[in-house]
N, C-alpha and C positions, 0 to 999 in steps of 0.2 A: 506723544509721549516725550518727545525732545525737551518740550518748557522745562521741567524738573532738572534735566542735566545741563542745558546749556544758559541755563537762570544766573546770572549775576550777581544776585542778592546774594546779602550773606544771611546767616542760618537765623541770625537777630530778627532780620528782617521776612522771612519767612510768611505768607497767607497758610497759616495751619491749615484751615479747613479748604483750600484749592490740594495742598499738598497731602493729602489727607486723600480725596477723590482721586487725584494725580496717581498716586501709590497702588488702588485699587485697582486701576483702567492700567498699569504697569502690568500688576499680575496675571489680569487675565490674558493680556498679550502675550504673557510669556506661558500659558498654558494653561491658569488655571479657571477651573468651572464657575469657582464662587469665590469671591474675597472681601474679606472686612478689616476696615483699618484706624486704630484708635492712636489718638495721641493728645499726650494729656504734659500739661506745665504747669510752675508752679513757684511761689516766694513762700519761703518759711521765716520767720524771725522769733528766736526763743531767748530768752533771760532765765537764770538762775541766782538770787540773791540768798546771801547764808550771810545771819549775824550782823544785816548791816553792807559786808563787803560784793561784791560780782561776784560769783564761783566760775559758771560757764555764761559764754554768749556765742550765739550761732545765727549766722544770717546766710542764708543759701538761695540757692534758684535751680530749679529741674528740667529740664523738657526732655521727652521722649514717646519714643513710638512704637507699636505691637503692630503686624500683621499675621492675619491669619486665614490662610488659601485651604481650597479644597481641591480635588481632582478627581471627581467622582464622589467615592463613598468615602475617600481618601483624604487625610487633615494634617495640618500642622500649622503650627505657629513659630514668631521668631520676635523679636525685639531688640531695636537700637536706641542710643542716647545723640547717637553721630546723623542729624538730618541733612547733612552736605549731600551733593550728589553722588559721590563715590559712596557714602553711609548707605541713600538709599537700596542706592542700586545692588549691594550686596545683602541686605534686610530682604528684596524681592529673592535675589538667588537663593538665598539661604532658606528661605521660609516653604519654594519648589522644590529645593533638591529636599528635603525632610517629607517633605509629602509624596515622593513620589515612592519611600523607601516604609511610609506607617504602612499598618496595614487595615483592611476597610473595615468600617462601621457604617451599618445601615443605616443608623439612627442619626450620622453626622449630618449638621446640612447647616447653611441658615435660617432662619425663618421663612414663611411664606410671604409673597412680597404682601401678600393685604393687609399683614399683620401689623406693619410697621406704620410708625404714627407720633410725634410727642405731643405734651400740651404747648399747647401756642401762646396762654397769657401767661402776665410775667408772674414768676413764681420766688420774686424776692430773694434769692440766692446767691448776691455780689454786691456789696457795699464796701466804697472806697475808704471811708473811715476808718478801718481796720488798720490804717497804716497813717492814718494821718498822724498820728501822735508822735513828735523829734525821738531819735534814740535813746535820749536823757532821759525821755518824759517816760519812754515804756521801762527802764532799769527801773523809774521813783515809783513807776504803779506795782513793781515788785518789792521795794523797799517798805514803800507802804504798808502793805500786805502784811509783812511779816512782823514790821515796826508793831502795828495796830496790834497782833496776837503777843509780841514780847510785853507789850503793856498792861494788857487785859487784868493780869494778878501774877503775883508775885512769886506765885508755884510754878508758873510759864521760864523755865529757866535757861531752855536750849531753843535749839532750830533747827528742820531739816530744810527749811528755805521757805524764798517766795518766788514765784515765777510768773513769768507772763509769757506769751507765745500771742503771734500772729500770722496767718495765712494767707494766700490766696493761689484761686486753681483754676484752671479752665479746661477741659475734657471736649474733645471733639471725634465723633462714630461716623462713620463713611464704609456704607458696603456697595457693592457691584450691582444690586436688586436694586438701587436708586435711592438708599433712605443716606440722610446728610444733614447731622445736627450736632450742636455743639450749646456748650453752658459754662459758665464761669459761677466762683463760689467765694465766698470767704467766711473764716472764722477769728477769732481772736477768744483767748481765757485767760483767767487770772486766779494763782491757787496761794495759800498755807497751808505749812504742816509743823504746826511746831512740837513741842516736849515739854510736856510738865514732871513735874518729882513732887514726891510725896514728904512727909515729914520721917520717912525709912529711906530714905534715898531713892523708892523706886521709881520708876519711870517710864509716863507713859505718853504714845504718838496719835496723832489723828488729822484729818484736814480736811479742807473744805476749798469750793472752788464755784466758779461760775465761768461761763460759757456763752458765746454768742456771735451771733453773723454780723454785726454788726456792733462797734465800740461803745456807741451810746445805749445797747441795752444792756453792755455790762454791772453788775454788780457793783458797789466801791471797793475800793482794796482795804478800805476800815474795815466795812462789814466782813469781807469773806476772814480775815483776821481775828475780828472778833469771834465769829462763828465756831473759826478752825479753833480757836482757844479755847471755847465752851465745850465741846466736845472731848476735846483731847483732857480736859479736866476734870468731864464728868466719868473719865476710867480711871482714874486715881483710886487704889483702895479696890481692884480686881481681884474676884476669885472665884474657883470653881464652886460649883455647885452638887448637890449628888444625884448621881441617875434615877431618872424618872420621865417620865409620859405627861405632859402639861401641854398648853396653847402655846403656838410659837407666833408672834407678828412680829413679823418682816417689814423694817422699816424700810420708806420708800426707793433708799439707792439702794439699798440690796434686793427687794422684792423683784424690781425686774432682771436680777437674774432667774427668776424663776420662770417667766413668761421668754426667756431667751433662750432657756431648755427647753420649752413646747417648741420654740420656731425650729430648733434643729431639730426636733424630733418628726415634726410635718416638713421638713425640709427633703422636699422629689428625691436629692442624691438617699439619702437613709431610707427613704418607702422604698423603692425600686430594688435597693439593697434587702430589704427585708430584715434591716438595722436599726428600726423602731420597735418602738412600743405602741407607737400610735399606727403602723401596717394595718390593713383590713380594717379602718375602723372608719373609714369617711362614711357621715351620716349618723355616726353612733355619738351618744353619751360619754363626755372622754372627762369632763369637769363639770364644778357644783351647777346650779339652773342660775347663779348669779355671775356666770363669769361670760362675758364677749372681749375679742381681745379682734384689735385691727392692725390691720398693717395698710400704711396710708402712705403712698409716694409722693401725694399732691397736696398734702397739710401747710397750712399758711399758720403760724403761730398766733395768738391772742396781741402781740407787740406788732404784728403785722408783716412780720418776716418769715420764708420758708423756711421747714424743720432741717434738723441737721437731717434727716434722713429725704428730705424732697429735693426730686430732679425732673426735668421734662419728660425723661424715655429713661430704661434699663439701658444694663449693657448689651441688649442685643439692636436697639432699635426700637422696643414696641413702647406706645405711651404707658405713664408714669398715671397707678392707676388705686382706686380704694377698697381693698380686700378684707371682707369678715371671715377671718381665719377660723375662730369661734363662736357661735351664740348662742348665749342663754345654754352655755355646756355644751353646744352639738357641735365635733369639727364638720366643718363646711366644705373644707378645702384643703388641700397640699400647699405648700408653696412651691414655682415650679420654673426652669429655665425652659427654651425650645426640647434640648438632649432630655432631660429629666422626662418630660408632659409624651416627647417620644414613646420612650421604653415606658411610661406607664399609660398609653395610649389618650393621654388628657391633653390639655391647651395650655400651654406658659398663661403664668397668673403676673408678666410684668416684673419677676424679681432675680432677673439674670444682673448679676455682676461680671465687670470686665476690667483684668490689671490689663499690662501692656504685654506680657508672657501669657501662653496659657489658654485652656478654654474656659468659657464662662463657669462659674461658679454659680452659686445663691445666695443672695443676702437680702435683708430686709430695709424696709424703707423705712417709717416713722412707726416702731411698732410698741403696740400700747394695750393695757388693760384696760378697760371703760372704768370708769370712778362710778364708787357707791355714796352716799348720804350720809353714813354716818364720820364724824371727827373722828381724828385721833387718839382723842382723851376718851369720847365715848367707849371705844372698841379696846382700849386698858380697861375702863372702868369695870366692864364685864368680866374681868380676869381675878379670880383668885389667887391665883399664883402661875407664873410662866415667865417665859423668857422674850424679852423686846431684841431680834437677834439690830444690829449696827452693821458690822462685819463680818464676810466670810472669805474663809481661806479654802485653799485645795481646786481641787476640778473632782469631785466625787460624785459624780452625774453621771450613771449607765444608761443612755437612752437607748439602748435595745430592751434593755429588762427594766428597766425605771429607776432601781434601785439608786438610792440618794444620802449620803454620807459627806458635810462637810467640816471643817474645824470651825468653829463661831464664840465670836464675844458680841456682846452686849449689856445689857442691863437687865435687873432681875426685876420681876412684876410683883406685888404684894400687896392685895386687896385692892385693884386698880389701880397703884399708883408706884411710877418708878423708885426703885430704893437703888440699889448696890450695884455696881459694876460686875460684869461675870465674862471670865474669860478662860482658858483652854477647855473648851469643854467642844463638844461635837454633835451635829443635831443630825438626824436619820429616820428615812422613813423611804416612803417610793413614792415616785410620782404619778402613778396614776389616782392612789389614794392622796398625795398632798393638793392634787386639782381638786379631787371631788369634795374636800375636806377645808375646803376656803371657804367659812364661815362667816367672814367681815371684810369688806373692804370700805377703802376710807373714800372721801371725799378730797385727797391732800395731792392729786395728780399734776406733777409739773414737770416737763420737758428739758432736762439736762445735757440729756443725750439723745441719740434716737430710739433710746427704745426708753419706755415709763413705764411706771406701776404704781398706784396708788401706797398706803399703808394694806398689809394683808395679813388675818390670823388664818391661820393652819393649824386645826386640832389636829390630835393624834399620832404626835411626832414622839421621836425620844430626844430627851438632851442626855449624852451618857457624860459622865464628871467627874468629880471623887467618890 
C-alpha cells in the first residue's frame, strides 16, 4: 500500500487504473468489506460565435475520483479532484469514517463476483480527431455555422450563435471482487440557432445541430446552418389553434422524449417505489402490438462507430449488454441496477450508472424505438387535420399516474400536408393510452443522441388553444 504514498510522480503522471486498484486494496486494509473505485478525466473545448464575433470560449481538463466502501450491510461514498498522496489518503478516511456512522441496508453490496464481465472487442468509442482541428479552425466551424443560416434569406435577421464543442473522456472501475476496466470516449458537435422576423416585426427562434464521436462524421457547418434557417423560418407567421382531439405526430427529436418517459417509468428506482404506472405490469400489454423499443449498450452505428450511449461494462462492472425493454407492446423487463434487481428480487439488466459521488443510479444505454415502413409524408398524408408537434416545453409527465400535459409548437396538418405554424397551445392525454394509441411510425430513425425515435402519430390526444 506504500507505492501510492511514497510514488514520486506527479498527479500528471499518474497509472489511473494502478491507482484506481491501489485505492481499493487501501480501503479494505483500513477496514473495509467491499470497495469500488472510479475515476474518470477528461478535455472539454467549447466555442460560442454570435454575429460573426466570439462570445464565450472554454477549454478545461478534469480528473477525479469516487470511492465507495462497505462495512458490512454498512455504505458510503466520498469523492476527490486532489489524486496526490495526501488527497488520497484522506478520500480513503473520509469515505470509513461516513460508513461506519450510515446505517445498514440489507440490500447494499456489490454485485456477485460472477456477474462482472465487459465486452472485450473494440467498441469504437475514442477517436483522436476530435481535436485535431487548430483553435482557429474550430472558432470558423462555428462561424460558419451561423454565417451559412444568416445567409439562407433575408428574414434570418439575428443570431443566438454558432457553436462547436469537443471532448474527450476516459472512465476507469476497480472494485475489490477483482473486476478492473477502463474506456476512453470522445465526442465533438456543431450547432445554429438563429432568428428570423416576419414582415410584423415578430420573431422567431430554432436550431439544428449535429453530433459525433468522431470529427469526420460531423455534419458541415453549411448544412446544419442551412437547416437551422429552414426551420426557424418555417414558424414565421405562428398561432394558436382551438381546442380539440385530432392525430398528434411527434416529430423525430421530440418523439423520443416519449420513449424516455417509458425508460423512467420501467426504471427499478420507480417499480420498487411503486412510483409507476408501469408497477405490476411485467408481461402485460403496456403499448400498441407495433411498438418494441431496445435499450442497446453495445450498438456500433451504421458509420461504424459506437453509440453515444455504448460502453464495454455499467457503472457497476457487469458487461455492456442488448435489452428488449418492450415487444410488439409486452414490457419484458424493468430496467435494473444491483440495489434496484435486490429489493425487487430480480437480476441487474447492465444499466447501473456511476458519477464519482454517490451510489449508482440508472441510465440507459442506446435507447430506441424500432422504426416502422412507412415515410413521413406517408403518415401526414393520412391526416385530416392535426398537429405535426417540433417542440415541447415543460416536464408534464406524471409517471406514477401517466397523466401527460406539455406546452407544444409545431405545424398544423391540413389534408396531409403541412400548412401554418402553431404555437402556445398544449397537447394532453396519459401515457398509457398514448403507448397503446401509436398508430404510425415512420421509417426516419436516426441516432442524434442516445436515445431515438422514429416520426410517431398518437391519436387521441387534446391540443387545448384558443
Amino acid at each position: 500500500m506504500s507505492e501510492v504514498a511514497a510514488s514520486p510522480r506527479s498527479v500528471a503522471e499518474l497509472d489511473l487504473k494502478s491507482l484506481a486498484a491501489e485505492v481499493v486494496a487501501r480501503a479494505v486494509k483500513a477496514g473495509a468489506t467491499d470497495a469500488e473505485a472510479v475515476v474518470s478525466e477528461g478535455d472539454e473545448f467549447s466555442v460560442s460565435v454570435r454575429m460573426g464575433e466570439v462570445e464565450t470560449l472554454q477549454e478545461s481538463g478534469s480528473r477525479g475520483m469516487g470511492l465507495r466502501v462497505f462495512k458490512g450491510k454498512r455504505s458510503a461514498s466520498a469523492s476527490t479532484s486532489d489524486l496526490t498522496p495526501d488527497g488520497i489518503e484522506q478520500l480513503v478516511a473520509g469515505a470509513m469514517a461516513l460508513a461506519a456512522v450510515t446505517e445498514e441496508d440489507t440490500f447494499a453490496g456489490l454485485p456477485d463476483q460472477a456477474d462482472f464481465g465487459q465486452v472485450e472487442s473494440d467498441l469504437h468509442l475514442y477517436f483522436e480527431d476530435v481535436y485535431s482541428l487548430p483553435g482557429v479552425e474550430r472558432i470558423d466551424q462555428a462561424r460558419r455555422a451561423e454565417a451559412a443560416a444568416l445567409a439562407a434569406d433575408p428574414r434570418i435577421t439575428n443570431s443566438q450563435g454558432g457553436h462547436f464543442d469537443a471532448a474527450t473522456g476516459r472512465k476507469v472501475l476497480a472494485n475489490s471482487r477483482g473486476f478492473l476496466g477502463e474506456y476512453r470516449s470522445s465526442y465533438c458537435g456543431i450547432s445554429s440557432a438563429p432568428l428570423a422576423m416576419d414582415s410584423d416585426g415578430q420573431m422567431q427562434r430554432d436550431f439544428w445541430s449535429s453530433s459525433a464521436r468522431r470529427l469526420a462524421d460531423l455534419e458541415s457547418p453549411e448544412s446544419i446552418g442551412q437547416e437551422a434557417a429552414r426551420r426557424a423560418l418555417r414558424r414565421l407567421g405562428a398561432r394558436r389553434v382551438p381546442t380539440q382531439r385530432v392525430p398528434i405526430v411527434f416529430a423525430p427529436e421530440v418523439a423520443r422524449s416519449l420513449i424516455g418517459h417509458l425508460f423512467e417509468a420501467a426504471s427499478g428506482d420507480s417499480i420498487w417505489r411503486s412510483a409507476s404506472f408501469l408497477a405490476g405490469q411485467l408481461g402485460e400489454s403496456v403499448a400498441a402490438p407495433n411498438i418494441t423499443i431496445i435499450d442497446d449498450h453495445t450498438m456500433i452505428l451504421p458509420c461504424g462507430v459506437g453509440g453515444f450511449g455504448t460502453s464495454p461494462f455499467d457503472g457497476e462492472g457487469l458487461p455492456a449488454r442488448r435489452t428488449t425493454v418492450v415487444e410488439n407492446g409486452v414490457l419484458k423487463t424493468y430496467l435494473l441496477n444491483t440495489y434496484t434487481a435486490r429489493k425487487l428480487q430480480m437480476r441487474s439488466t447492465g444499466n447501473a450508472t456511476r458519477g464519482l459521488a454517490g451510489s449508482p443510479g440508472i441510465g440507459s444505454g442506446n435507447l430506441y424505438l424500432v422504426p416502422g415502413t412507412q415515410t413521413p409524408e406517408e403518415i401526414l398524408s393520412e391526416i385530416p387535420a392535426g398537429l405535426y408537434v417540433t417542440s415541447l416545453m415543460g416536464f408534464g409527465a406524471n409517471i406514477v399516474t401517466g397523466d401527460y400535459s406539455r406546452g407544444a409548437s409545431g405545424l398544423w396538418i391540413k389534408n396531409g400536408e403541412l400548412t401554418h405554424a402553431v404555437e402556445e397551445v398544449t397537447i394532453a392525454g396519459n401515457l398509457r393510452e398514448m403507448l397503446r394509441n401509436i398508430t404510425a411510425i415512420g421509417n426516419d430513425l436516426v441516432f442524434r443522441s442516445s436515445a431515438a425515435a422514429p416520426t410517431l402519430r398518437v391519436d387521441g390526444m387534446t391540443v387545448a388553444g384558443a
